[in-house]
C-alpha positions as CSV (number, residue, x, y, z in Angstrom):
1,X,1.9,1.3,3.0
2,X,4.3,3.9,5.2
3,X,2.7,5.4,7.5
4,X,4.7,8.5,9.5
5,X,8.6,7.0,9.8
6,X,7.1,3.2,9.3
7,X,6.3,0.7,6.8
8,X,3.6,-1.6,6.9
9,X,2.4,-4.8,5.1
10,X,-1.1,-5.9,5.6
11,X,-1.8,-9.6,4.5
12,X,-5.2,-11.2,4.2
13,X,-5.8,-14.2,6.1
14,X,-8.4,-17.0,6.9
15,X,-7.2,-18.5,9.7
16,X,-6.9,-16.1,12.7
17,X,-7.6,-18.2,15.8
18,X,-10.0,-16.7,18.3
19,X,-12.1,-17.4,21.5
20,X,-15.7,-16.8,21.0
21,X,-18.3,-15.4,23.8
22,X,-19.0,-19.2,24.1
23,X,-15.5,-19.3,24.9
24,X,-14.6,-21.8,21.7
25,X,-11.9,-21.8,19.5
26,X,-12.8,-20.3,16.2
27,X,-10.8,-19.3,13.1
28,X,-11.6,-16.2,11.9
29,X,-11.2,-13.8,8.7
30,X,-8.9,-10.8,8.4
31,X,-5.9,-9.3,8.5
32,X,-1.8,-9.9,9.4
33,X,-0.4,-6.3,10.0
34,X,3.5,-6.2,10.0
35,X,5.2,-3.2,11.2
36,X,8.7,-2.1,9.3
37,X,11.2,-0.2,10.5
38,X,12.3,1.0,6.6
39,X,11.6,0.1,3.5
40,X,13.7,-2.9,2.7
41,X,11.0,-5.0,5.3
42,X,14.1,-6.8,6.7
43,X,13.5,-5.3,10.1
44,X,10.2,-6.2,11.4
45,X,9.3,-4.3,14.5
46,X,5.8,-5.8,15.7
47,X,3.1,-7.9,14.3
48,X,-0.4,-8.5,15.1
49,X,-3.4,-9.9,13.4
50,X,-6.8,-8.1,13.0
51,X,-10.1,-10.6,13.3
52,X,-13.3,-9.5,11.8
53,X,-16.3,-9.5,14.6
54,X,-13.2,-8.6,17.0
55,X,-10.5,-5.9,16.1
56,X,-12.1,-4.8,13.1
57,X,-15.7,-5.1,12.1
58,X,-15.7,-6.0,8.7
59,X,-13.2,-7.8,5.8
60,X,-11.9,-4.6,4.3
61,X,-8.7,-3.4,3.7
62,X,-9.6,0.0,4.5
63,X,-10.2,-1.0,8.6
64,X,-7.2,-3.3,8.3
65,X,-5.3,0.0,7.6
66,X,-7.0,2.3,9.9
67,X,-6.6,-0.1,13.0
68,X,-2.8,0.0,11.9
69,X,-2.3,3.7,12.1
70,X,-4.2,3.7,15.4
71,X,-1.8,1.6,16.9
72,X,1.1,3.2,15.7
73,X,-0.1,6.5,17.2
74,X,-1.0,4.7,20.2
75,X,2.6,2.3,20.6
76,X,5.0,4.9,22.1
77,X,7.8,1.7,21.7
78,X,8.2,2.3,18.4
79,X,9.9,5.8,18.9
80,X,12.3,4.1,21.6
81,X,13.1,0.8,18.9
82,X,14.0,2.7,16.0
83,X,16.5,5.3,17.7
């Protein structure tokens, strides 16, 4: 997906580890989001995973790419890194 001057890849996964409100370890459904500086995907610039029941609130790829763009809006770095 590009989203303004960025690519991103967003991968389904089934093993995000989390800390519940019990404070246990848990592995968790959802999403890897990479962050792209071009096309090519050889320069990755961030990465960060998206657990449902905490960063998004349901298996969809449509949150998965919505909590993306919000933190690229919200990640002034990523102006600085691809200067």
């Amino acid at each position: 997906m590009r989203y303004k001057d960025f690519y991103v890849r967003i991968t389904p996964d089934k093993y995000i580890p989390r800390v519940d409100k019990k404070g246990r370890d848990i592995l968790c459904e959802g999403f890897l989001i990479q962050v792209f500086a071009d096309e090519t995907e050889r320069i990755e610039i961030d990465n960060f995973s998206a657990a449902v029941g905490f960063e998004i609130l349901e298996n969809s790829l449509a949150e998965a790419k919505q909590l993306a763009k919000d933190y690229i809006d919200c990640e002034g770095k990523f102006i600085d890194l691809k200067s």
